[in-house]
N, C-alpha and C positions, 0 to 999 in steps of 0.2 A: 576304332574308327566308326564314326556312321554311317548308315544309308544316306541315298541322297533323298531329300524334304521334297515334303509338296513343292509345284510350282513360287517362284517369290509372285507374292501378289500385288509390291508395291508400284505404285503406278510409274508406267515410260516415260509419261509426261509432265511428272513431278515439278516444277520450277525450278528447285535448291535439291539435288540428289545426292550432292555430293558436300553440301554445306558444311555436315561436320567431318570432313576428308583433312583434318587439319594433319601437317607435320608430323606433332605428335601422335595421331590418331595412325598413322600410314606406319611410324616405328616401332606403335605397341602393337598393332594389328601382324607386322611382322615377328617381331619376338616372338606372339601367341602362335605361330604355325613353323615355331623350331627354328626361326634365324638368327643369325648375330647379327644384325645390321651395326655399321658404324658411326650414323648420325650424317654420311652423305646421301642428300637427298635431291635429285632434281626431276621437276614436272618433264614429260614427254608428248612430244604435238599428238594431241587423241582428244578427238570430241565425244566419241558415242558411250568409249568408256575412261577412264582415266589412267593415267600410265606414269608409271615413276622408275628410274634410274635411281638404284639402291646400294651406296657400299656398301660392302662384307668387311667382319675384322680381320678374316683370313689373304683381304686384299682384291680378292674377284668383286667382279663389278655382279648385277643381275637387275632384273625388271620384272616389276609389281607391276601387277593387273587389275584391276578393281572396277568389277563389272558394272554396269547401270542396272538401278533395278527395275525391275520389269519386262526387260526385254526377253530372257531364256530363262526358261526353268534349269535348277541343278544338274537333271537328267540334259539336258541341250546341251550344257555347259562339258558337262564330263563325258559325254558324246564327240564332241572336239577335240578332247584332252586327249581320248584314245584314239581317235585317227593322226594327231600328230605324233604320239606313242608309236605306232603303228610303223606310219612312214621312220621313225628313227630307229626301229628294230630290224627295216629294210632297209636303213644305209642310204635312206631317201634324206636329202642334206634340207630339213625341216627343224623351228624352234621349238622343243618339245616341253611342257612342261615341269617344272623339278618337282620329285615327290616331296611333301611336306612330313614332318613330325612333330608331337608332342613333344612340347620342353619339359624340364625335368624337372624343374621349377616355373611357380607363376600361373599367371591365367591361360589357358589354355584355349583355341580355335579351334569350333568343330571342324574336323577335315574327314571330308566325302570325298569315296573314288578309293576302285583297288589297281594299281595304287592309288593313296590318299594324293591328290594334285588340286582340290578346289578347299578353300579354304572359306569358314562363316567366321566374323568374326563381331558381335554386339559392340558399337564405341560404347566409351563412358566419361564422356569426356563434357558429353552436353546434361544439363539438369533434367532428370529423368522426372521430375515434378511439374516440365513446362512442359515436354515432349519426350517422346519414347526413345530409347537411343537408337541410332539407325543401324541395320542390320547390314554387313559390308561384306560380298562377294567376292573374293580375289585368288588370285597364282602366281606362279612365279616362276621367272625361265632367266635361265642363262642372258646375259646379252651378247649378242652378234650384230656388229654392225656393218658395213658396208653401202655402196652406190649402185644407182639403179645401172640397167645393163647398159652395153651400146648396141641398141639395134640395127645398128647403119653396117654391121658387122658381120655376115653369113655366116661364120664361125660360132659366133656369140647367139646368132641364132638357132644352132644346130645342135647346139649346149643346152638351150635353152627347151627345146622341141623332144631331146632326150631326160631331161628331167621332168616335164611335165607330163612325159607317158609312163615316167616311173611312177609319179604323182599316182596317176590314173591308174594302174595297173594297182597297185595296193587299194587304190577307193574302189574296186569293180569287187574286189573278195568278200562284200558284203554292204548294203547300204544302210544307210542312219535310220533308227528306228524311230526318232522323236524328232529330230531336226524336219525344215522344210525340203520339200523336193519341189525346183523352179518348175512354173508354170508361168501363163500368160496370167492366171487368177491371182497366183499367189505372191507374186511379183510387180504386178502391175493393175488389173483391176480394184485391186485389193485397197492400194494406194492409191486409185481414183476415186473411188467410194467416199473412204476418208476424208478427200480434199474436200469432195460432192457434199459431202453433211459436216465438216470443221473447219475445213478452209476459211480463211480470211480471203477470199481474192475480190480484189475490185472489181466494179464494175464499169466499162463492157466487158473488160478482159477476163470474166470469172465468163461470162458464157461461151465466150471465144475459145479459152483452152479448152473446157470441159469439152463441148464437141468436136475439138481436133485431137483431143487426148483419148477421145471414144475411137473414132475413126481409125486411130490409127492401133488402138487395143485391139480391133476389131481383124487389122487388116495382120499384126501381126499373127495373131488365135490363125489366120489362113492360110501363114505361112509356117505355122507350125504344124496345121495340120497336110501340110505338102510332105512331109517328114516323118510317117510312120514309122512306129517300133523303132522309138529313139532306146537308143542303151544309155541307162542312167546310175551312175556311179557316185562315189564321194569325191564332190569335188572342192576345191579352195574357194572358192564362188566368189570372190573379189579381187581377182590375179592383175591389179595393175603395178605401173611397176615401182611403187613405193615399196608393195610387198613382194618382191622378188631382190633381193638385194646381191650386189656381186661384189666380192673378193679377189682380189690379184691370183692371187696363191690357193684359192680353195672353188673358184670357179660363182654361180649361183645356190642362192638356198631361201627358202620361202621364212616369213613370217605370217602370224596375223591371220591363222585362222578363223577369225570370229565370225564370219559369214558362211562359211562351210556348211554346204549342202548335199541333195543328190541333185543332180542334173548331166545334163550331155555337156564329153568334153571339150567340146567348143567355147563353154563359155568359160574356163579359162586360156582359152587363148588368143580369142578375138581380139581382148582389149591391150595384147602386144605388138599388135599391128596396126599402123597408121597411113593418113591419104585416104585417096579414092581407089577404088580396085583396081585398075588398070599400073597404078603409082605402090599398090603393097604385095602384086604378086609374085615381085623377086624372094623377097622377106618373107612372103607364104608359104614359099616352094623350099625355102630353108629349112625356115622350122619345122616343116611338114616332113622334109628328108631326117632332120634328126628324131622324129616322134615316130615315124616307121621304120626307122633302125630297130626299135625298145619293142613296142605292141601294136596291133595292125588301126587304124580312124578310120570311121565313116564319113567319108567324103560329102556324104547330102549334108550333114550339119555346119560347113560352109555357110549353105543358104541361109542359116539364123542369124547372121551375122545382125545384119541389120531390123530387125526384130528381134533380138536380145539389148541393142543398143537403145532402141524406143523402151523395153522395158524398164531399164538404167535411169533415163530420161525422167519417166514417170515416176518413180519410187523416187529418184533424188527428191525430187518437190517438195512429194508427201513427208520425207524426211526431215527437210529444212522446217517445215513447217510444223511438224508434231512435235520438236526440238526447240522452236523458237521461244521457248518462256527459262529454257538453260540461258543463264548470265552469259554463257560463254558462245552462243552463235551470233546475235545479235552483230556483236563485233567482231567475229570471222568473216559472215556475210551480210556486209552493211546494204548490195544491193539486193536482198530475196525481199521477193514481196513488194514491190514494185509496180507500180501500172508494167512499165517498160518491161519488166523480168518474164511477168506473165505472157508479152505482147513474143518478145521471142522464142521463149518454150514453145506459142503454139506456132511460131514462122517455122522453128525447127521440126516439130514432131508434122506438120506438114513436110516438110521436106524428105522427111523418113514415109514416109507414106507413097510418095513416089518412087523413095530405092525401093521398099518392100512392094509396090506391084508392079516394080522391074523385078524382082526373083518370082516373082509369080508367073510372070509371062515367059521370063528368060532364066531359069536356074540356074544356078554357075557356079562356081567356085571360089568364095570369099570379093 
């Protein structure tokens, strides 16, 4: 088995990343990393990277991953691998990836990671005399499927609140060496910058957002720094609840670590709570009773609430927009990019600017 390679250096912003991702490119790419696939194959709803529903001849179902490139280095990649590794060695109910092996025949994928869980596979499928063949990143897990929870539920919440400080108690015994740790920079400025020098945004609404997207980077950075000696762990870093999936019979269990970071664990829990504060703090007090059953929360990181949600705000943008030359956003998001789209980003991140210099004045509790 290999090391894992330099960073992939090909570009995020690619147009066609995935061009030659054909059918048959997805069933040799599997055979070369030790599977039997059986020829069923279906696409799964995933923009950033591609996702396929894969039979087995053995009859189990499972799901191909096939990263974008550019976005994580191998090391990033198999950083994730082993903190879902991690959580499934703790009984932490997370989709972990299946170890890969060489076949015993046939072309063979180099597979990084001990264990081997990432797989490179070169297609050959395109003429190697017009274009280079493109170099394909991918894994493979088990499928579980299941419905998002019911929050309306104290029970369901308290379920909820004790997994997620399982979660966190395995991401505290060490943090990610290569991955990001959130910040207000890394998060959000970061993505402002971007827009600032490749943004397409019209005009007046290209000066309009940028100065309420500043304002409001600005006011969040204030309210993070209200917050000292945050404790910053492995977290799931995109905990909505597409990726928390529940089961009648087996309760919740995470997918979709692709975002997975260090930061404070507030920021997977915010985005399971909805309303305005006064309207989510039945639901806070739930899930807070089942997350202090498991391991003790620092209650000041409440206050990021809304200031992690300005972050969200901003990065989405930048996203849709370093994305929009993939065939495949265009027509998910027919309204980005808009006079009008821009004109509400900056109504709303104004409005996030007033809850964050209400926690400034008034600190509180989610």
């Amino acid at each position: 088995m290999s090391q894992p390679s330099a960073p992939d250096h090909a570009s995020p912003s690619d147009p066609t990343p995935y061009a030659g991702l054909t059918p048959d490119a997805v069933i040799d790419a599997l055979v070369a990393a030790g599977l039997d696939p059986d020829g069923r194959l279906q696409p799964l709803n995933s923009y950033e990277n591609r996702v396929f529903q894969v039979g087995l001849a053995d009859g189990d179902m499972a799901v191909a991953k096939f990263y974008r490139p550019g976005r994580w280095s191998d090391v990033q990649i198999l950083e994730e691998h082993r903190f879902a590794l991690d959580l499934a060695d703790a009984d932490v109910p997370a989709v972990a990836p299946l170890t890969l092996h060489a076949p015993a025949h046939g072309p063979r994928a180099e597979l990084l990671g001990e264990p081997a869980t990432l797989a490179v596979w070169q297609a050959t499928d395109i003429d190697a005399a017009t274009e280079p063949p493109a170099r394909h990143r991918y894994s493979v897990s088990p499928r579980r499927g299941g419905r998002a929870p019911e929050l309306d539920d104290p029970e369901v919440l308290q379920w909820l609140g004790r997994l997620m400080a399982r979660l966190h108690a395995v991401g505290r015994r060490h943090p990610f060496k290569h991955r990001p740790t959130l910040s207000v920079d890394q998060l959000g400025r970061s993505a402002w910058r971007w827009l600032r020098e490749h943004g397409d945004l019209p005009e007046p609404q290209r000066a309009v957002w940028l100065a309420a997207a500043e304002q409001a980077l600005d006011t969040a950075q204030a309210v993070f720094d209200r917050v000292p000696d945050l404790r910053m762990g492995r977290v799931h870093g995109d905990c909505h609840l597409g990726n928390v999936l529940w089961t009648p019979d087996q309760g919740p269990h995470f997918v979709d670590l692709d975002d997975a970071c260090n930061g404070p664990a507030v920021q997977d829990l915010w985005m399971l709570l909805g309303g305005h504060r006064r309207e989510r703090q039945p639901a806070l007090y739930a899930l807070m009773d089942g997350y202090e059953s498991i391991t003790e929360f620092d209650w000041r990181e409440w206050t990021l609430v809304e200031a992690l949600r300005t972050l969200r705000l901003v990065h989405h943008s930048a996203w849709l927009a370093r994305r929009w030359h993939d065939p495949a956003f265009p027509s998910a998001f027919p309204w980005f990019g808009q006079a009008m789209y821009w004109q509400q980003q900056a109504d709303q991140l104004r409005q996030q600017i007033e809850l964050m210099q209400q926690d400034l004045e008034h600190p509180g509790f989610g």
